[in-house]
C-alpha positions in Angstrom: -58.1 24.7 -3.9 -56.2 21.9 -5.5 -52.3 21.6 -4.8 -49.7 19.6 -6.5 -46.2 18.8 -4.7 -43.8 16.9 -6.7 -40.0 15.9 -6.8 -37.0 13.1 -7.2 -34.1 12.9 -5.5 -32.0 13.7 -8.4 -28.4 14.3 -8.0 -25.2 12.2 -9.2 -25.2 9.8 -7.1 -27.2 7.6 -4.7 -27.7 9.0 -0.7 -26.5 6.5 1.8 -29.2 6.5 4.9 -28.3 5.0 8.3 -30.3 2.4 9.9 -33.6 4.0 11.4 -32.6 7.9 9.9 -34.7 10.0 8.2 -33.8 12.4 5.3 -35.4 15.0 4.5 -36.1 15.2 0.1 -38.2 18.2 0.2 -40.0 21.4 2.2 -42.0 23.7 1.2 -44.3 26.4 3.1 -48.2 26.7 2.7 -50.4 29.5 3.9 -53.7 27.6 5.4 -56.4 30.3 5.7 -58.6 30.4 9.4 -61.4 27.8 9.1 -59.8 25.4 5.9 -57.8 22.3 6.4 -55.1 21.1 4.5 -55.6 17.4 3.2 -53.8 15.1 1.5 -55.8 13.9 -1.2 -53.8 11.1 -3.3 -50.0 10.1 -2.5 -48.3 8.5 -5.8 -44.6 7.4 -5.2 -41.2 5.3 -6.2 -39.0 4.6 -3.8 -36.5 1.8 -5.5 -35.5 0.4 -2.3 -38.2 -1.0 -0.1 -36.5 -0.4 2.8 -37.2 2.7 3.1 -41.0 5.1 3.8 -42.1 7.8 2.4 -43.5 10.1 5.0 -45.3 13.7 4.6 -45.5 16.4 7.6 -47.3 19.2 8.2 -45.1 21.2 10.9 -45.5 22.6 13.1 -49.1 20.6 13.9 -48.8 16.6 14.7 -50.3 16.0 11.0 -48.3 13.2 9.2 -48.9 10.7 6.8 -46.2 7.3 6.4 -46.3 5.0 3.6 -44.1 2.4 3.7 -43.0 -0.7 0.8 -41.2 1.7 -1.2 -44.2 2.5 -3.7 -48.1 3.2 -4.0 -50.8 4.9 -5.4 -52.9 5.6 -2.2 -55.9 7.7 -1.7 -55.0 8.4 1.8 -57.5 11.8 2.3 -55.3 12.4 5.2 -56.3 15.7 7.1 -52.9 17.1 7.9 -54.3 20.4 9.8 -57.1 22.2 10.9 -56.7 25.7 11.5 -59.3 27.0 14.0 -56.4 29.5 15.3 -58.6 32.5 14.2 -56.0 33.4 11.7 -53.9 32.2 8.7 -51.3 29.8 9.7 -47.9 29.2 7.4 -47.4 25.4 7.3 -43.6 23.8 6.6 -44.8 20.7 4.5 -42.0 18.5 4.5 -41.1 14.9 2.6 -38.7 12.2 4.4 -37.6 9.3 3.6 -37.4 7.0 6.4 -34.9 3.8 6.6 -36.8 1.3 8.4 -34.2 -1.3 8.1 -31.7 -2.0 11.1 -28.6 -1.3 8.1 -27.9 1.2 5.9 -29.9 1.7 2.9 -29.2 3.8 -0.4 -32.1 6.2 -1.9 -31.6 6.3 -5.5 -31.4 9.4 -7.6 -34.4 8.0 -9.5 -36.9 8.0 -6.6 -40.2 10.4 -7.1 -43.0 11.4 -5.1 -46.7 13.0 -6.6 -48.9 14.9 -4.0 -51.8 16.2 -4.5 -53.2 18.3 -1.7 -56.5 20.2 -1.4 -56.9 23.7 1.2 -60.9 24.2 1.8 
């Protein structure tokens, strides 16, 4: 099963982010049946400032994916869990921006992220 995630930051103005800081653009939750995987198939984003990364979590296992440059159109086929628990697992999928810069940075209200995702 195929997944798409999506967003932009939206809003009326652009978010200040301090040196280093993450902030957090989106979450959702995802049921991953016992014996699938959650994968991230393609990552397509715009991040104006280059400053900052785009990173993708899947809490609460150590799967994460980081971008960084401020844009792409990767194929990354990042496994982001495996669930061998023996039972369906909810998943908090969560986007970030990351400031990698050692000064404050501004995320504009224009920025967008694609995911697609597959759970087999």
């Amino acid at each position: 099963m195929v997944l798409q995630l999506n967003g932009i930051v939206g809003g009326k103005k652009a978010i200040p982010v301090g040196p280093g800081q993450t902030f957090m653009l989106q979450q959702i939750v995802i049921n991953v049946p016992n014996g699938k995987k959650l994968t991230l198939k393609t990552a397509n984003f715009l991040l104006d400032n280059e400053a900052f990364a785009i990173k993708v979590e899947a809490n609460p296992s150590p799967g994460k994916f980081v971008a960084r440059g401020g844009f792409g159109d990767l194929k990354p086929n990042k496994v982001l869990f495996r669930n061998n628990t023996g039972d369906g697992v909810i998943i908090f999928l969560t986007v970030s921006a990351v400031n990698t810069s050692r000064k404050s940075q501004t995320l504009s209200r224009n920025d967008s992220w694609l995911f697609r995702l597959s759970r087999c």
